[in-house]
C-alpha positions as CSV (number, residue, x, y, z in Angstrom):
1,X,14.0,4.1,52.8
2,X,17.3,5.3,52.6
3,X,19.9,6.2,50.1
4,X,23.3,4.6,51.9
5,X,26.8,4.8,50.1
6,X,26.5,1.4,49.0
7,X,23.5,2.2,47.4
8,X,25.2,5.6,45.5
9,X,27.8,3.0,44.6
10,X,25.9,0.6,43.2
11,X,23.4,3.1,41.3
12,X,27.1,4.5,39.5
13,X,28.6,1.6,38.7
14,X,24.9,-0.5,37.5
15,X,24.9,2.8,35.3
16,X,28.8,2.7,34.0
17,X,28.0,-0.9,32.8
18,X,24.7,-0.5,30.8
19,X,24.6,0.5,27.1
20,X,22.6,3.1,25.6
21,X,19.8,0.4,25.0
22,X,20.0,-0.4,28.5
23,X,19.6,3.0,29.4
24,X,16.9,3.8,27.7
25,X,14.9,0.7,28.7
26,X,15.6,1.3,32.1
27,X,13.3,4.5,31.1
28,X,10.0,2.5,30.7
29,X,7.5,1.1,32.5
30,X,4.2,-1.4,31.3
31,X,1.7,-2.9,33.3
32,X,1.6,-6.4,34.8
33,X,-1.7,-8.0,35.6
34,X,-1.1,-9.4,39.2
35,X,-2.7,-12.9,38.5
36,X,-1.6,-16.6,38.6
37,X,-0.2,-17.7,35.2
38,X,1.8,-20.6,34.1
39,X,5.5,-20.0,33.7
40,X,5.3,-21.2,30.2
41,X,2.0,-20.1,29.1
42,X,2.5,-17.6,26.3
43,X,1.3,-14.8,27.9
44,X,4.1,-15.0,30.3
45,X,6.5,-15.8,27.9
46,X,6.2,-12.8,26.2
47,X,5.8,-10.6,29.0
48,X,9.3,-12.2,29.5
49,X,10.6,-11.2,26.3
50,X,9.7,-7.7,26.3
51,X,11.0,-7.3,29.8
52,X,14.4,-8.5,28.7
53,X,14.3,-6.8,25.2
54,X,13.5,-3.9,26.1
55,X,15.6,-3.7,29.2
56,X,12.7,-2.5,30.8
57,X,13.0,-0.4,34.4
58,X,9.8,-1.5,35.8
59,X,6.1,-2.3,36.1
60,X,3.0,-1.5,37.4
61,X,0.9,-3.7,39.0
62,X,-2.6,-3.7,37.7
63,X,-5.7,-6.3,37.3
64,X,-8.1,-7.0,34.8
65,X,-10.6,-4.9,34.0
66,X,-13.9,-4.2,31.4
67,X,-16.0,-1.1,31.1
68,X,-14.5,0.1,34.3
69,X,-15.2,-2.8,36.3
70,X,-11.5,-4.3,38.0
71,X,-11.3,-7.9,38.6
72,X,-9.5,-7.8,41.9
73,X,-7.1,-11.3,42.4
74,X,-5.4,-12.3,46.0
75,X,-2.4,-10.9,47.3
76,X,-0.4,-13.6,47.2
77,X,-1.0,-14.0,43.3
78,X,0.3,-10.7,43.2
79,X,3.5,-11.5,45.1
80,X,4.2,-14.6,42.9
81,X,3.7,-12.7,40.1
82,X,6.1,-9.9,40.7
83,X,9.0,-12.5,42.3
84,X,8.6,-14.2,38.7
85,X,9.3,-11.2,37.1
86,X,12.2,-10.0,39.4
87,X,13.6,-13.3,39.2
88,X,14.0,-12.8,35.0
89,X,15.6,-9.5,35.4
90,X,19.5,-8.7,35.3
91,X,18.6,-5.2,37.1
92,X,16.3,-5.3,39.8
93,X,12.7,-4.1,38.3
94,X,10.8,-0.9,40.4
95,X,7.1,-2.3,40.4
96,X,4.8,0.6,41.1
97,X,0.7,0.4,41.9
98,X,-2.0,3.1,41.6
99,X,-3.1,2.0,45.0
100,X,-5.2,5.3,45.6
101,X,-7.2,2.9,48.1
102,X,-4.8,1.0,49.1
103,X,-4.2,-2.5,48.0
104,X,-8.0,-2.8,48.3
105,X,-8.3,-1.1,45.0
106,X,-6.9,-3.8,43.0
107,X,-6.6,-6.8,45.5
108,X,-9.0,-8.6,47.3
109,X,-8.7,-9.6,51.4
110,X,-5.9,-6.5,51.5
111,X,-7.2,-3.1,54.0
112,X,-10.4,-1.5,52.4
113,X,-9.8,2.4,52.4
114,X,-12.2,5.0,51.6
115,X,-11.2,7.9,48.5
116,X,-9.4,10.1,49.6
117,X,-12.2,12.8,50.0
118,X,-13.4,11.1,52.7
119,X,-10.4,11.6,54.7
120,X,-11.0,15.4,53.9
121,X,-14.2,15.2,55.4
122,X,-12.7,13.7,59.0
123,X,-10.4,17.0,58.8
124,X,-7.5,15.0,60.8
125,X,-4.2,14.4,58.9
126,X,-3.1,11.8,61.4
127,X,-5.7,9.2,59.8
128,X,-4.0,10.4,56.1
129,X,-0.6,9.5,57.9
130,X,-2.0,6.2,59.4
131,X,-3.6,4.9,55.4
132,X,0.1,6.2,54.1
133,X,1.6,3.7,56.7
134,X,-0.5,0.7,56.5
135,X,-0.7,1.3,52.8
136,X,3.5,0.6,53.0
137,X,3.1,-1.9,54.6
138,X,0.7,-4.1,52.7
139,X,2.4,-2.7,49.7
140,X,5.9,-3.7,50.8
141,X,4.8,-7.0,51.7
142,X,4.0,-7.7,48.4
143,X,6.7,-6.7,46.5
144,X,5.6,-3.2,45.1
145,X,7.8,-0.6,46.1
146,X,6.5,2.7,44.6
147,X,2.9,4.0,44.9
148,X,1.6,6.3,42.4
149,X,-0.4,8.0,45.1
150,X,-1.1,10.9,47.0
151,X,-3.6,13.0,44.6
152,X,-2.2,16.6,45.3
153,X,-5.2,17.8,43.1
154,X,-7.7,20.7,44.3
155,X,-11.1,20.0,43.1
156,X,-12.3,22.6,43.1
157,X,-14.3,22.3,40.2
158,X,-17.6,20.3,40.6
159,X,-17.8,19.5,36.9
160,X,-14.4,18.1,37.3
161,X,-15.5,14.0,35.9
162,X,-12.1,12.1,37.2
163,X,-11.1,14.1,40.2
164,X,-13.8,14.3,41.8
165,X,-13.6,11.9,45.4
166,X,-10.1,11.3,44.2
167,X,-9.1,14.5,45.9
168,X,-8.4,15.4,49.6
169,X,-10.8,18.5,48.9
170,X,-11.1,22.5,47.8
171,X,-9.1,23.7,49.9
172,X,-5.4,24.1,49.4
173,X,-4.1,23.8,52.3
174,X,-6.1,21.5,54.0
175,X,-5.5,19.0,50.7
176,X,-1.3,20.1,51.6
177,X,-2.2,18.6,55.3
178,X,-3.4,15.3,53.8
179,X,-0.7,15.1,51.1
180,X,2.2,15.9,53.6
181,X,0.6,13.3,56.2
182,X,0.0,10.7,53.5
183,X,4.0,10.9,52.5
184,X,5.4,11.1,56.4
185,X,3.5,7.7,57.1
186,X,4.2,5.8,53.7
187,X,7.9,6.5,54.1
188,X,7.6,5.1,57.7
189,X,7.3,2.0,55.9
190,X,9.7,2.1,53.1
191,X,7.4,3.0,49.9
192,X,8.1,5.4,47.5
193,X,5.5,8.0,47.1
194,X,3.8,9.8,44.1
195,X,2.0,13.3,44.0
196,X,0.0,14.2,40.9
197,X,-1.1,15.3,38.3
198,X,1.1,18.4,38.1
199,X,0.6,21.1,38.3
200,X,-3.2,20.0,39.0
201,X,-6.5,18.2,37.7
202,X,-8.5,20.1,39.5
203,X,-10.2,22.7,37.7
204,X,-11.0,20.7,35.1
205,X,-14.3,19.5,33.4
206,X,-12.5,17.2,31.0
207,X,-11.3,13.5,31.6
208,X,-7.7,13.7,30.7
209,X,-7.6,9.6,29.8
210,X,-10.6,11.0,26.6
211,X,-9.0,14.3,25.7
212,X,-6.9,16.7,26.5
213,X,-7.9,18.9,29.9
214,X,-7.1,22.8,30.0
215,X,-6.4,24.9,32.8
216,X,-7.9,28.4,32.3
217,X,-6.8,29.8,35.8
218,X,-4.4,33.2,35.9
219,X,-0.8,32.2,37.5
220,X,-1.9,33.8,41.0
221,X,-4.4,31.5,41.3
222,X,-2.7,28.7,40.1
223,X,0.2,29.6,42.4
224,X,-2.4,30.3,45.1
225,X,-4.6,27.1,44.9
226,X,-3.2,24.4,42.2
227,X,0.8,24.3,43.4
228,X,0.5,24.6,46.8
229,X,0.2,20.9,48.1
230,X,3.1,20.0,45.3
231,X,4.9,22.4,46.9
232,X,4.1,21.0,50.2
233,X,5.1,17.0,48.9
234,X,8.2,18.4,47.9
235,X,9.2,19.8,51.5
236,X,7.9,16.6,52.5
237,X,10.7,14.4,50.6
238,X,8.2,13.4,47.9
239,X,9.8,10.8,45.4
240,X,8.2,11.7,42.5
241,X,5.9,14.1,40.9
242,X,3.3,12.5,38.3
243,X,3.2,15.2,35.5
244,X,-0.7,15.5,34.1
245,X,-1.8,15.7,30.1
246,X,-3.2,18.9,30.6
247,X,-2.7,22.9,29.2
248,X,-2.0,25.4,31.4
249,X,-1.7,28.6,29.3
250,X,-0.4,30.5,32.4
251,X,3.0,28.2,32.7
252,X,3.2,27.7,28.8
253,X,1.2,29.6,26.6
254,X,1.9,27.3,23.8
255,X,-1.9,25.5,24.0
256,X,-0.5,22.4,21.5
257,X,1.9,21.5,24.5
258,X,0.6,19.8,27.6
259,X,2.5,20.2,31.0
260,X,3.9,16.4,30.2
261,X,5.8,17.8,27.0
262,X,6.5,20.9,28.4
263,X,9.8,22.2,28.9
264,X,8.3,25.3,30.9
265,X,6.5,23.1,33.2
266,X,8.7,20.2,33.8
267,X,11.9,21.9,34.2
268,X,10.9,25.8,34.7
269,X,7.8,25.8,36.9
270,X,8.7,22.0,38.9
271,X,12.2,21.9,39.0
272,X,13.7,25.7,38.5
273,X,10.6,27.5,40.9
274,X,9.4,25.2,43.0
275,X,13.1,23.2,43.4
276,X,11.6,19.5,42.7
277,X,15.0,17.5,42.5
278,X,13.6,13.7,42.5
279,X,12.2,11.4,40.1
280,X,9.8,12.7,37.2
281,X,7.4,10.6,36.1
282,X,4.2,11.0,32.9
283,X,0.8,10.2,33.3
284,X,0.3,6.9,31.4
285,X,1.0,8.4,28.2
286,X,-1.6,6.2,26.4
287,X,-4.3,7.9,27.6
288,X,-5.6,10.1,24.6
289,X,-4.8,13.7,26.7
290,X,-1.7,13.1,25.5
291,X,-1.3,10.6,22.4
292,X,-4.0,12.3,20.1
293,X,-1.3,14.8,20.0
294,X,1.1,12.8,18.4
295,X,-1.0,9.5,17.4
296,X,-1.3,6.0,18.4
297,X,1.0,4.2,16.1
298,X,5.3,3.9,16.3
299,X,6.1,7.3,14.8
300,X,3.5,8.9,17.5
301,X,4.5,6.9,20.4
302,X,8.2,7.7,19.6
303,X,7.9,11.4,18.7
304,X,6.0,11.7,22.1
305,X,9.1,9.8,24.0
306,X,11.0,12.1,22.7
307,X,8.8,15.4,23.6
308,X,8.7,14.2,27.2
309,X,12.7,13.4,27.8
310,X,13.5,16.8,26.3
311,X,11.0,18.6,28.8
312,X,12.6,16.9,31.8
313,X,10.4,13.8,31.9
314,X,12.5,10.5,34.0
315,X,10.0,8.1,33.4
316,X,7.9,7.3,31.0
317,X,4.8,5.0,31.8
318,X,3.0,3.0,29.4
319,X,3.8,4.5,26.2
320,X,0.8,3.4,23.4
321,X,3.7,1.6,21.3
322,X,6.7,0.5,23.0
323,X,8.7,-0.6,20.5
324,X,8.2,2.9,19.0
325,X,9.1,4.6,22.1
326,X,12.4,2.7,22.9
327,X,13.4,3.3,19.0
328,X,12.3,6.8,18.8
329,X,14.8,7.8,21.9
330,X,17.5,5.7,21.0
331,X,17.6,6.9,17.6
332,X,17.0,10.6,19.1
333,X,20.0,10.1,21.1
334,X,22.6,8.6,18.3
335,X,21.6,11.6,16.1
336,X,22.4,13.9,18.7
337,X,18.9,15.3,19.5
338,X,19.1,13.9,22.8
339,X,22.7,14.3,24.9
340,X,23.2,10.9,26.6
341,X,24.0,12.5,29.4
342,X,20.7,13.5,29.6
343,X,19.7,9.7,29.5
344,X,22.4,9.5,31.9
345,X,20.6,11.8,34.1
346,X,17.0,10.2,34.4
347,X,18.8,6.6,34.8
348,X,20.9,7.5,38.0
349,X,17.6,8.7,39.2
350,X,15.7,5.3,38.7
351,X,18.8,3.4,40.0
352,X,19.2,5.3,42.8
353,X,15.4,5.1,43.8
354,X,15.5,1.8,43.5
355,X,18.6,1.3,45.8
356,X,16.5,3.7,48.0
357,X,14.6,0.5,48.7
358,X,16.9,-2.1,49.0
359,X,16.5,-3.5,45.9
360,X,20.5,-3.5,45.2
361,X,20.5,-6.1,48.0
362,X,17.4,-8.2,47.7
363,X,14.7,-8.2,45.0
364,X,12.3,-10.8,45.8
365,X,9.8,-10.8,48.6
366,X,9.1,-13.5,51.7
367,X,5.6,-14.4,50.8
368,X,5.6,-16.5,54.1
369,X,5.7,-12.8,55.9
370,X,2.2,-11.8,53.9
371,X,-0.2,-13.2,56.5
372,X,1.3,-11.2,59.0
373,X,1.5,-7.9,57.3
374,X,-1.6,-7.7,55.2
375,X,-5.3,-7.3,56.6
376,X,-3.8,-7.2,60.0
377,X,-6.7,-6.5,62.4
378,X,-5.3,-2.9,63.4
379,X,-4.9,-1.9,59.9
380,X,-8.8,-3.3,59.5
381,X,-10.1,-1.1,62.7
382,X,-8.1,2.5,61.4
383,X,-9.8,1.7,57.8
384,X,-12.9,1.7,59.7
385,X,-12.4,4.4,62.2
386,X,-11.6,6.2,59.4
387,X,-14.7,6.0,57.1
388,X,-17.0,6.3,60.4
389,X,-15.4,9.5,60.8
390,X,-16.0,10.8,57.5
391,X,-20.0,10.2,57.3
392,X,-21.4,13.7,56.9
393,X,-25.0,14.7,57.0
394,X,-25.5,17.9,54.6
395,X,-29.1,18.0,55.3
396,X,-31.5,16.7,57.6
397,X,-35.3,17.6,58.3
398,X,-35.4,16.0,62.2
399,X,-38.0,13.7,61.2
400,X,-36.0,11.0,59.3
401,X,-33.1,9.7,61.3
402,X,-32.0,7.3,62.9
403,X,-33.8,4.4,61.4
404,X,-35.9,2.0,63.3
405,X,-33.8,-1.5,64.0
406,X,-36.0,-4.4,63.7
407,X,-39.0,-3.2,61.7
408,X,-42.5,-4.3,62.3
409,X,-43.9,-6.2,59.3
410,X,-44.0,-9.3,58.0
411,X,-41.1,-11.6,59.2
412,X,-38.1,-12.9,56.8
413,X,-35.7,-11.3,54.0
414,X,-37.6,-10.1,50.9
415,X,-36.6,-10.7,47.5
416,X,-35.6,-7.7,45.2
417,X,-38.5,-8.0,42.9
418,X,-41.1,-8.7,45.5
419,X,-44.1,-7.7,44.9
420,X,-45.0,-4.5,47.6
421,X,-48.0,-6.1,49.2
422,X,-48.2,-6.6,53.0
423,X,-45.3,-4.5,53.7
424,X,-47.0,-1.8,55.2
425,X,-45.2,0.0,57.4
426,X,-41.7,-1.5,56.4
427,X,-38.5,0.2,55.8
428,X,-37.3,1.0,52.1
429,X,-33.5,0.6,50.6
430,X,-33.4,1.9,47.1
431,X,-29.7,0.7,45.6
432,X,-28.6,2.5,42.8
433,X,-25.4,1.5,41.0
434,X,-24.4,1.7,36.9
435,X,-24.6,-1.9,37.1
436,X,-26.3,-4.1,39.7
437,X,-24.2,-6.7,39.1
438,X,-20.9,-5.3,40.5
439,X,-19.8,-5.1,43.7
440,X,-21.4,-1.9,44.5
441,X,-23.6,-1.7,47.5
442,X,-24.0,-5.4,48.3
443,X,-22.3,-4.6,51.8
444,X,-24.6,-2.1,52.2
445,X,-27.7,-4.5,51.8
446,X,-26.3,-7.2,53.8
447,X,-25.2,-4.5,56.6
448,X,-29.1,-3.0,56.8
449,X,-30.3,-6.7,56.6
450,X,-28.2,-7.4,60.0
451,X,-30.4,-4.1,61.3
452,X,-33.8,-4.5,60.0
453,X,-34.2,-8.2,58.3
454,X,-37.5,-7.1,57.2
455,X,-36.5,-3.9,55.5
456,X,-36.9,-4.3,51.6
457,X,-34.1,-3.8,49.2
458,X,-34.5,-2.8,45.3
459,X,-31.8,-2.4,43.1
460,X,-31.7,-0.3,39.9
461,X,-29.1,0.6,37.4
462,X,-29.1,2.3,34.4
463,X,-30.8,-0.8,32.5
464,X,-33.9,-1.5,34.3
465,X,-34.6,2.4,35.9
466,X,-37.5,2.7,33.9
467,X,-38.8,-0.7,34.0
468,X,-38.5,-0.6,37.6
469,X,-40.4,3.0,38.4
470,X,-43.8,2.0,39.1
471,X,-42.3,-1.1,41.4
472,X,-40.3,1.5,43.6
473,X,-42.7,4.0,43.4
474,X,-45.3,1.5,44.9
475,X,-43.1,0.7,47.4
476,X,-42.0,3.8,48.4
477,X,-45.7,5.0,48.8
478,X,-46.0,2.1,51.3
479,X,-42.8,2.4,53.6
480,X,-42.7,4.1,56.6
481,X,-39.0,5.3,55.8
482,X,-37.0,5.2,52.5
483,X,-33.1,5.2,51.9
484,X,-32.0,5.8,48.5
485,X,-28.1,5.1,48.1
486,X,-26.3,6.4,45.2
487,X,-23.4,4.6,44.1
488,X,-21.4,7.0,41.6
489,X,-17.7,7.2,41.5
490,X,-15.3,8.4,38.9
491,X,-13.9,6.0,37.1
492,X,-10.7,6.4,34.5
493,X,-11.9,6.5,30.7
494,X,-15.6,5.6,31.6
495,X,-18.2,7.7,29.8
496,X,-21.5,7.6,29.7
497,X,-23.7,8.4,26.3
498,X,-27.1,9.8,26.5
499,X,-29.1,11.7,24.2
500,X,-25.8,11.7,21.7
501,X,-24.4,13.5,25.0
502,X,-21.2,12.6,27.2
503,X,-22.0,12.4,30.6
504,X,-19.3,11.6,33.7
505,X,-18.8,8.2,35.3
506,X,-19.4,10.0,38.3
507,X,-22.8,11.1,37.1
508,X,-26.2,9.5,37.1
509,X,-27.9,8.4,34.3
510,X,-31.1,10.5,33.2
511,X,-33.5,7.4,33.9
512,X,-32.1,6.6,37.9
513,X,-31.9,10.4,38.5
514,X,-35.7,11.1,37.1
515,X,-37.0,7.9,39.5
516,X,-34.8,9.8,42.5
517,X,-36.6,13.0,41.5
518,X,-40.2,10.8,41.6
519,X,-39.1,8.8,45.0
520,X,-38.8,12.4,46.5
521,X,-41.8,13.9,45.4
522,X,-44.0,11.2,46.5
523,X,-42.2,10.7,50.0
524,X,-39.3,13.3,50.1
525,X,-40.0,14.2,54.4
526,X,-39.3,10.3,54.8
527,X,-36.4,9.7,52.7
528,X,-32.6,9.9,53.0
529,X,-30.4,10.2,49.8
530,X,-26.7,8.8,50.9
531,X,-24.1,9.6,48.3
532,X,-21.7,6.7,48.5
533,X,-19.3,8.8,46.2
534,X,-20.1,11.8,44.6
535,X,-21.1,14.3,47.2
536,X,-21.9,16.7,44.2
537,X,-24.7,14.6,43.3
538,X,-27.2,17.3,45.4
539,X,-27.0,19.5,42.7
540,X,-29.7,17.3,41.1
541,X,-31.9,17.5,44.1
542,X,-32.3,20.7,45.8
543,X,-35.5,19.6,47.2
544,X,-33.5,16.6,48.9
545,X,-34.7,17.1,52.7
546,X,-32.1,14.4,54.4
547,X,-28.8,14.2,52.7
548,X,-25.7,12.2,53.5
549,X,-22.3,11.8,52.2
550,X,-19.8,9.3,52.5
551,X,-17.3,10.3,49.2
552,X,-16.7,6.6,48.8
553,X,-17.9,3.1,47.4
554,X,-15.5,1.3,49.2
555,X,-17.2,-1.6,52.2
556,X,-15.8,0.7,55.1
557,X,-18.2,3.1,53.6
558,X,-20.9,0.8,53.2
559,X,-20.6,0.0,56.7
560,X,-20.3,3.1,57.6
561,X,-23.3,4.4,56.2
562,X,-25.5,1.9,57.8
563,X,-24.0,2.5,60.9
564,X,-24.8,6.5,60.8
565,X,-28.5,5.9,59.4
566,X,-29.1,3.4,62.2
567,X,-27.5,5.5,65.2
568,X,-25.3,3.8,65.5
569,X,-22.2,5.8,65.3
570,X,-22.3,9.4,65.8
571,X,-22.0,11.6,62.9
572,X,-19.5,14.2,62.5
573,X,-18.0,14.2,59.7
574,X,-18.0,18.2,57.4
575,X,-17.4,18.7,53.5
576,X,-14.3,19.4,52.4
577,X,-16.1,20.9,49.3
578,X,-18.9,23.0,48.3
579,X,-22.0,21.9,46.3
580,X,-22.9,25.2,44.6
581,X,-26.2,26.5,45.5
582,X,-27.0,23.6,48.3
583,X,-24.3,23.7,50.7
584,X,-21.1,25.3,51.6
585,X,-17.4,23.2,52.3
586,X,-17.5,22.8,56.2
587,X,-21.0,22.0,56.4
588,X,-22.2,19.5,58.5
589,X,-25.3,18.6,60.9
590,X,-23.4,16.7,64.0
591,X,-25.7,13.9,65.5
592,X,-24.7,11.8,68.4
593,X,-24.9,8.3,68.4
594,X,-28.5,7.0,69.2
């Protein structure tokens, strides 16, 4: 990544050329789903046609996806995709990801990386700096240039229902570590980097994609805790800051005005005080923190365009209505409400980011170079290091771990809705995911079978809980040692309704938490709850005896989980939060490997 004359040239004279039109396009960016399609299907015709009529800067790679669930495609799809699209473009297109994960988040066969909490539980930078690198790599190799990623939020609100394991941790400097690591090792590779959501999600209890979020913190503190790893991205060389849909009362007392439309944020507390000089980029401003304000239709989308280029705002990603959008600022602009050189301003920024990256010179990607780039079996072993690393035991009673490889008991695999008899003795895995269907915890099963092929799996989700309780319940009465793994993540948007009551993504249902409850009063000194995401989850259980996190639902996590219950590996990883009234952040019961 670097910024050469030629590069200066070209981003002037690319800007000298365009007309206001091609300006403001050059403003917005849309998503792209990163699947095959047929050059002349209609759905890539018109993806066509609203690239070139609205002169659009740029795209973010995404996949499909329903009720939270992604429907990851191959790299290689991905590649073709985005060559397609560069190939139709007069001005070479930025294409930007929300690879938090990596490309694992939204690609299959790519490096599987934990959240990032996980790497706050490991307490070593250098493995941030190592996912930043590989991350560039894989990301690079694909064609995306620009990574909306590190999350410079503090969480340090356990309430908080989108943060959550999305963040390095509590702590504000230790999250700065991860942040500064995570940019030093993606620019080693040539990406563009992202912190957000400014000037911090963390202490929040609202989902900024269902509503608007609010800050209630004094400016010390948010000066103290909130700002200080943006401060440390921007000593870093960050690219961008990622501006959040959220009220912060302290930096603008105006409580109708979220930081995203706020002149006092964007250009007084980012660019005047903290000296931020690069790219400025909204949240996805279709998310309803943000277009409840104004509405969903043209007039909203384009007096919200407007808000965020007047508060300092470069880019502006995914506006509800496009075409109301692009109008709303060009018309701004020719009735003097907007200086064009203002427009002027945020378009030599995107120019000159994207000659930053060579894409003045060449624009499409060698997709014969992807099999030697992505997956490679270095990349694969730091994932893993990684998430061995961050497996931390909260609680433990002595008595429980590590688990017994090869089980005695009857021979052979059992089926999920086995009947309990003659299994006496045997090992219990109790799976519990929103949905047994997804993808959730299958490496886990299949990693325990390789252990113990007589230990007995169940699965419940949020369907069959209740149905199920007098199954597990049996069965737990009859094993010798239980595992109960909790799959629960945030996920962007997803709500759950109980009751007539809003509960997190990253929450359990009543119905699996009541069966936990049950599982631990009938066999609590034998059984090991293993949050495969939300550490916070404890909070539920205080009488949990054995207790282990792992901040993620990602397969290096399901790996390493087994590996820690069995002995595997030795454990020594320490939260980088606190669970209020079960444990402090730093906590953490070292165990040697067995």
């Amino acid at each position: 990544m670097h910024l050469d004359k030629d590069g200066e040239k070209w981003a002037d004279k690319t800007l000298k050329s365009m007309s206001l039109e091609e300006k403001v396009g050059q403003m917005f960016m849309i998503w792209s789903k990163a699947q095959f399609v047929n050059v002349q299907s209609p759905d890539f015709l018109k993806l066509r046609d609203t690239m070139a009529r609205y002169h659009l800067g740029g795209f973010g790679v995404t996949v499909n996806f329903e009720d939270g669930f992604l429907f990851k495609t191959e790299p290689y799809e991905a590649a073709m995709m985005i060559n397609e699209l560069q190939q139709g473009s007069e001005i070479p297109l930025i294409i930007a990801a929300d690879f938090e994960r990596g490309l694992s988040m939204r690609l299959k066969e790519a490096t599987d990386f934990p959240h990032a909490m996980a790497f706050g539980a490991t307490n070593n930078p250098a493995y941030a700096k190592e996912f930043g690198r590989i991350t560039a790599l894989e990301s690079r190799a694909i064609g995306v240039e620009w990574n909306w990623f590190p999350d410079a939020d503090v969480n340090s609100n356990p309430a908080n229902p989108i943060i959550n394991t999305r963040s390095f941790g509590e702590d504000p400097q230790a999250v700065a570590s991860m942040v500064k690591a995570y940019i030093e090792g993606a620019h080693a590779e040539g990406l563009l980097t992202t912190v957000k959501h400014f000037p911090g999600h963390g202490d929040t209890d609202t989902d900024t994609h269902l509503a608007t979020a609010r800050i209630n913190q004094p400016l010390e503190h948010i000066q103290n805790v909130e700002l200080v790893p943006f401060k440390a991205a921007i000593d870093a060389g960050v690219d961008s800051v990622m501006i959040g849909h959220l009220v912060v009362p302290a930096l603008d007392p105006d409580t109708n005005r979220v930081a995203t439309i706020s002149p006092k944020i964007v250009n007084g507390t980012l660019k005047k005080d903290l000296g931020f000089q690069g790219l400025v980029v909204t949240d996805a401003m279709e998310m309803n923190g943000l277009a409840k304000l104004f509405g969903f239709g043209p007039e909203g989308s384009a007096r919200a365009a407007v808000a965020a280029v007047k508060a300092g705002d470069d880019m502006l990603l995914l506006p509800s209505d496009l075409d109301g959008a692009y109008e709303g600022l060009i018309k701004a602009v020719k009735r003097g409400e907007i200086p064009e050189s203002r427009i002027d301003e945020s378009v030599r920024k995107i120019l000159r980011m994207k000659a930053s990256v060579g894409l003045n010179k060449a624009k499409l990607v060698d997709v014969e170079q992807m099999k030697n780039l992505i997956a490679r079996p270095d990349s694969l072993s730091v994932a893993q290091e990684i998430a061995d690393s961050a497996v931390t035991l909260v609680r433990s009673n002595d008595k429980t771990l590590p688990l017994r490889a090869k089980t005695v008991g009857t021979s052979g695999p059992h089926a999920t809705y086995e009947k309990p008899e003659g299994v006496r003795g045997r090992q219990l895995a109790v799976i519990i995911t929103d949905d047994s269907r997804s993808e959730s915890g299958r490496i886990f099963d299949q990693q325990i079978r390789r252990r113990s092929p007589e230990m007995r799996t169940i699965w419940v989700d949020d369907r069959n809980a209740v149905g199920m309780s007098d199954t597990v319940l049996q069965a737990v009465r009859e094993a010798e040692k239980v595992v109960v793994a909790i799959y629960a993540i945030p996920s962007a948007g997803r709500v759950k309704v109980e009751n007539g009551q809003f509960k997190a993504s990253s929450d359990m249902s009543d119905a699996p938490a009541a069966l936990v409850k049950n599982i631990l009063r009938v066999a609590g000194s034998r059984t090991v709850v293993v949050a495969m995401g939300n550490p916070y989850l404890a909070q539920d259980f205080p009488e949990v005896q054995n207790y282990m996190c792992t901040y993620s639902n990602a397969q290096v996590s399901d790996v390493a989980a087994v590996k820690a219950l069995f002995g595997d590996i030795a454990i020594r990883g320490h939260l980088p939060v606190t669970i209020p009234q079960f444990a402090e952040r730093g906590a953490g019961i070292q165990l040697p490997a067995k």
